[in-house]
N, C-alpha and C positions, 0 to 999 in steps of 0.2 A: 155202419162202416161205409166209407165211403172209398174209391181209389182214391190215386196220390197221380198226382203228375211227375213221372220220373225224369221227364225233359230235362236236358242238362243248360243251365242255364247261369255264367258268370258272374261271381260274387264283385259286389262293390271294387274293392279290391281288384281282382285282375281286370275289371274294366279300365277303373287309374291306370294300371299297370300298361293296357294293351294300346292307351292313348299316350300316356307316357314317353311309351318309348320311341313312339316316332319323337321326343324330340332329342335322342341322339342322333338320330339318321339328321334332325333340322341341324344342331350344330355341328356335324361333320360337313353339313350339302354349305353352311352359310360362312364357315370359317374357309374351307376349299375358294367360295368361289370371291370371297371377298380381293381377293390380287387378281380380280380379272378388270378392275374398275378404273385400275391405274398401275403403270409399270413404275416399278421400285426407284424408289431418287438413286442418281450416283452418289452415294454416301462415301464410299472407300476412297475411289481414284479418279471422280469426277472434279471438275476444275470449278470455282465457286459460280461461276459466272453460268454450268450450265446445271447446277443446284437450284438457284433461285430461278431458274430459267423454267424447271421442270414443274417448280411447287405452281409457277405464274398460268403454265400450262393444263397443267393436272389439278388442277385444287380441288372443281366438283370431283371427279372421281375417287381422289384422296378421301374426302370426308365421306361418300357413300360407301369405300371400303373400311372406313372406323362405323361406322351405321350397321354396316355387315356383321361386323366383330361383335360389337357389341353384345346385339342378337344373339348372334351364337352362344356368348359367354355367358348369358340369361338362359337357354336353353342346356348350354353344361350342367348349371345347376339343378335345373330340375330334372338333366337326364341322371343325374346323382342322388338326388331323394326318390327320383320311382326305382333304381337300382336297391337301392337301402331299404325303402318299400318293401321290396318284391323278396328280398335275405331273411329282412324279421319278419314278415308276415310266412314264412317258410318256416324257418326255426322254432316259430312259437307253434304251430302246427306240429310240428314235431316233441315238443313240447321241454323246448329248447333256448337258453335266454339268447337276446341278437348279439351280440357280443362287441370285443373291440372292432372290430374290423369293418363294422357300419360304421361307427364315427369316424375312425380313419377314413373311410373313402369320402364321407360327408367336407371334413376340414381338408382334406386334400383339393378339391374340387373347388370349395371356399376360396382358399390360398390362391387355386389357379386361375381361378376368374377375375379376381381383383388386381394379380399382377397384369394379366391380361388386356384388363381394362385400363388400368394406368399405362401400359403398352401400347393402345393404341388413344389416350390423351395426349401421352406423345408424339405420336402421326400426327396427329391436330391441333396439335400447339407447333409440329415443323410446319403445316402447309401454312398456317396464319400468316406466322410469323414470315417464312419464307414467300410468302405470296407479296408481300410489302415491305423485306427489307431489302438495303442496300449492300450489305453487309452476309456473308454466308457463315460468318462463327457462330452466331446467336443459333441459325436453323439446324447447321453441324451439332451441335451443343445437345439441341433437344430429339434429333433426329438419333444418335448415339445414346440416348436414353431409352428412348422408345424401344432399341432391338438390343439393348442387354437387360430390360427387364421382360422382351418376350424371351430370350433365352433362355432367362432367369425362370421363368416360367414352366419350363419342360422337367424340372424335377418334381414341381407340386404335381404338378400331370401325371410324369409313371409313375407318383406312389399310389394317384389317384385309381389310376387302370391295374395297378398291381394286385390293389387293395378288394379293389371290388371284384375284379377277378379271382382273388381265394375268397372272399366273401361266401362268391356266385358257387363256386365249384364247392364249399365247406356244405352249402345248403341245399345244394343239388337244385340250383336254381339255372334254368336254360338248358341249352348245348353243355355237357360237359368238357367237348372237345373244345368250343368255343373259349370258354372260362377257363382251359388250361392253356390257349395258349393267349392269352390276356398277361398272362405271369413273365415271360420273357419280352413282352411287348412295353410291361410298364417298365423290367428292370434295365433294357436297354435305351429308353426313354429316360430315367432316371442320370444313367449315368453316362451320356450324350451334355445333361447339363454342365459337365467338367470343363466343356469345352472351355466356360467364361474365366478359364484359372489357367487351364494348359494352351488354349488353343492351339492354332493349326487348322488348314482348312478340310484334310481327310476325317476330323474329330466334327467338322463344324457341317460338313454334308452329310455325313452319317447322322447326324440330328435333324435334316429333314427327312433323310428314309423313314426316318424314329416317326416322324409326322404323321407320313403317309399311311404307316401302319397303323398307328394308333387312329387314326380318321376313319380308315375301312374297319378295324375292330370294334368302333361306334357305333357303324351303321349296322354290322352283322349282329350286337348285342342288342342293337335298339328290336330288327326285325323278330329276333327269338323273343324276350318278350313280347312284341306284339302278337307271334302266334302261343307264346305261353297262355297270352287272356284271353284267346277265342276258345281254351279248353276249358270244360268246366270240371272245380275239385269235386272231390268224394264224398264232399258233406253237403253239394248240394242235390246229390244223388239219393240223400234221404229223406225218409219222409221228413213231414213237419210234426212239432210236437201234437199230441193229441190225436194224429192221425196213422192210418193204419195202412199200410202198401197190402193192397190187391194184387196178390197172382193170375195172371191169366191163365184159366183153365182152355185145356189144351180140345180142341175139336173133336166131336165122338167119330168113331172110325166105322165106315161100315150102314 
């Protein structure tokens, strides 16, 4: 018989998991900072002359904050399969099937990255276009496209964060407290997207607070996984097969 090494030491799995999740913390830090590259065209009540004015000005910056988005929108989704990850590799331990509510959060996140994405082709089809025309209806056109399908975007989002938030909390997967309050975060994200029906601008600012939160509930989820995979589970606290855990016998006294 030999000892056993009890050292606790992280399964495959929560290593994913512990690298993973910094990339929610990347798509919160890359969608945050992506409007620092370029200030916002006057879209609303700017006169056309200082439209085309802005795109002639800002254009690099414009396209380094669609470059920004992007990114981030690549790192949503994979901060969505190490979340789903982390639910069934839970559940099945428990011995437990992974249920609806991974694919929910899975296509939710899907949904929201692509409208995302065609959200900011729209930024980048306004600065082209606007960087060289003469004319401001064309860039108005696609610039009004671009922020009603990122608007359009904030309902795939809270079902995304709703979803995976009872997921998290169903599986006892992180902070519990974190993953409860995920649930009033994705449902007032959700339905912030009404604005594009009712509007109003008190409907339309309450869907950036909606942002804001949902961006620091990213990062707070990304970190609790990351300290979830530096723990190691309870199965690898056991021996291996074939092998036998040696007790330490205890020092003679005297």
């Amino acid at each position: 018989m030999t000892p056993t090494d009890l050292s606790p030491t992280p399964t495959r799995g929560q290593s994913a998991e512990r690298w993973g999740g910094l990339s929610g913390i990347a798509a919160s830090v890359l969608i945050f900072v992506s409007g620092a590259f370029a200030p916002n065209p006057p879209s609303h009540d700017g006169t056309d002359a200082a439209m085309l004015a802005h795109f002639r000005t800002h254009y690099d910056g414009t396209m380094q904050g669609v470059y920004a988005w992007m990114l981030g929108a690549m790192a949503l989704l994979l901060f969505a399969a190490v979340l789903v990850r982390a639910v069934e590799r839970a559940r099945r331990a428990a011995g437990r099937e992974p249920g609806v509510l991974t694919t929910l959060t899975l296509l939710a996140a899907t949904v929201a990255a692509g409208r995302l994405v065609a959200a900011q082709a729209g930024a980048a089809a306004t600065a082209v276009v606007g960087r060289h025309a003469t004319d401001a209806a064309l860039p108005r056109a696609f610039d009004e496209l671009g922020h009603m399908l990122a608007h359009l975007s904030v309902v795939p989002l809270g079902v995304f964060v709703l979803a995976s938030a009872l997921a998290l909390r169903d599986a006892r997967v992180g902070a519990r407290w974190l993953a409860a309050l995920g649930v009033p975060i994705g449902v007032f994200m959700t339905l912030s997207g009404t604005w594009v029906f009712i509007g109003g601008w008190p409907l339309h600012n309450a869907g950036g607070l909606g942002w804001l939160a949902m961006l620091l509930w990213w990062i707070a989820q990304g970190v609790s996984l990351v300290r979830a995979g530096r723990r190691a589970p309870v199965s690898a606290l056991a021996p291996a097969s074939g092998a036998v855990a040696m007790p330490v016998a205890a020092a003679p006294v005297g």
